[in-house]
C-alpha positions in Angstrom: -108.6 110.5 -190.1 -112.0 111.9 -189.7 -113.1 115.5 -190.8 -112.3 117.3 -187.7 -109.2 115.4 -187.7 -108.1 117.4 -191.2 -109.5 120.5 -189.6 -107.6 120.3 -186.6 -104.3 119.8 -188.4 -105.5 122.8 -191.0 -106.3 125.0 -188.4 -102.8 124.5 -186.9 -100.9 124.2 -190.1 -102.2 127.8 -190.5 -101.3 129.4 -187.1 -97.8 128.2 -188.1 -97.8 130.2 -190.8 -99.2 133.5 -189.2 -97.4 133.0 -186.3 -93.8 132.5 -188.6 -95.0 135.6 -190.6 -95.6 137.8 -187.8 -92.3 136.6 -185.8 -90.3 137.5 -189.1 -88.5 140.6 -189.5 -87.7 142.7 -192.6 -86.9 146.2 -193.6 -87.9 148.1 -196.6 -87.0 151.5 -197.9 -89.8 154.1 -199.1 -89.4 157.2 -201.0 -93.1 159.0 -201.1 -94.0 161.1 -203.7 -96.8 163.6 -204.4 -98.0 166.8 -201.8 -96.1 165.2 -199.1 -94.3 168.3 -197.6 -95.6 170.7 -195.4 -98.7 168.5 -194.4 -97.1 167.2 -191.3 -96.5 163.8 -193.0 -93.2 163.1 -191.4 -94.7 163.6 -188.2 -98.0 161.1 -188.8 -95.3 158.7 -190.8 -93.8 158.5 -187.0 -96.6 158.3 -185.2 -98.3 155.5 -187.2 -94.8 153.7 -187.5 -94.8 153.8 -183.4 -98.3 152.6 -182.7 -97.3 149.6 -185.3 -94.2 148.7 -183.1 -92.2 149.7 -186.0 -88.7 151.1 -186.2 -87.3 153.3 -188.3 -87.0 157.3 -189.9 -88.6 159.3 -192.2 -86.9 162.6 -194.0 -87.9 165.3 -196.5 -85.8 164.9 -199.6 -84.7 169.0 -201.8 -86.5 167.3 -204.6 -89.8 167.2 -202.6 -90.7 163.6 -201.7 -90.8 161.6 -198.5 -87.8 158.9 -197.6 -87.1 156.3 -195.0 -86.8 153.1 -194.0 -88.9 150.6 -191.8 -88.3 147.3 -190.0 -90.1 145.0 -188.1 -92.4 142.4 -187.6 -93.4 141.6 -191.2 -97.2 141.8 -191.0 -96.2 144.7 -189.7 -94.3 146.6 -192.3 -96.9 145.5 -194.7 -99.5 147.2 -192.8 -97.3 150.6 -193.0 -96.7 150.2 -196.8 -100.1 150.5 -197.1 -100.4 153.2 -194.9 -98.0 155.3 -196.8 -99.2 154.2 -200.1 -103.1 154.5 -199.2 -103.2 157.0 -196.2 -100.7 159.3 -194.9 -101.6 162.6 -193.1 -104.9 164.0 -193.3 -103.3 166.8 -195.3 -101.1 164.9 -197.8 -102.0 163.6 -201.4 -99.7 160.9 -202.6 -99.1 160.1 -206.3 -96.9 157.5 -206.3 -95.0 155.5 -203.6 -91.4 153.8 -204.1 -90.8 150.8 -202.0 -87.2 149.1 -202.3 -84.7 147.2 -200.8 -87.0 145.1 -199.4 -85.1 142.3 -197.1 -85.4 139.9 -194.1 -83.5 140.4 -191.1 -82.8 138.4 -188.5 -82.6 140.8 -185.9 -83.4 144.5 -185.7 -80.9 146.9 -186.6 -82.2 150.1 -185.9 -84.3 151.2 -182.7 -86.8 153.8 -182.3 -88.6 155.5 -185.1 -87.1 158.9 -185.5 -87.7 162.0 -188.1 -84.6 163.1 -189.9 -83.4 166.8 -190.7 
């Protein structure tokens, strides 16, 4: 097979994969922790879970961290773990985030991203 042969087949063998990883679905629990109350992080931990097609919730725990779960397209949830390890709300400082329970799914089981009281 010539050279663009092999780079034919590379370049499809790799859409494969991204296309596979971005039609797979998975869910992962958060707990956030650090000056994450009373900075509006619940509401920009919606917001950015929304624009990324996300579902999922997000809830202020007595002990003064962040929880909540997301699912969705895979690439997807990675992109908000780093957001809520990296970013969060333009008020918030986060120490440490928890991630957990990480899993596929093969089929949403929530809908919508919602804040929790």
């Amino acid at each position: 097979m010539s050279a663009i042969g092999w780079l034919i087949v590379g370049l499809l063998c790799f859409s494969k994969i991204v296309m596979s990883d971005q039609l797979k679905l998975k869910s992962v629990d958060f707990e956030i922790f650090g000056n994450v109350q009373g900075v509006c992080f619940r509401m920009y931990t919606e917001q950015e879970g929304r624009s990324l097609g996300l579902s999922g919730w997000v809830q202020n725990t007595r002990r003064g961290s962040v929880i909540g779960q997301i699912q969705g397209a895979a690439g997807k949830v990675d992109q908000m773990k780093d957001w809520l390890r990296n970013v969060g709300s333009p008020s918030s400082r986060i120490d440490r985030a928890v991630f957990s329970n990480e899993r596929d799914l093969k089929e949403p089981e929530l809908k919508g991203f919602k804040t929790r009281h």
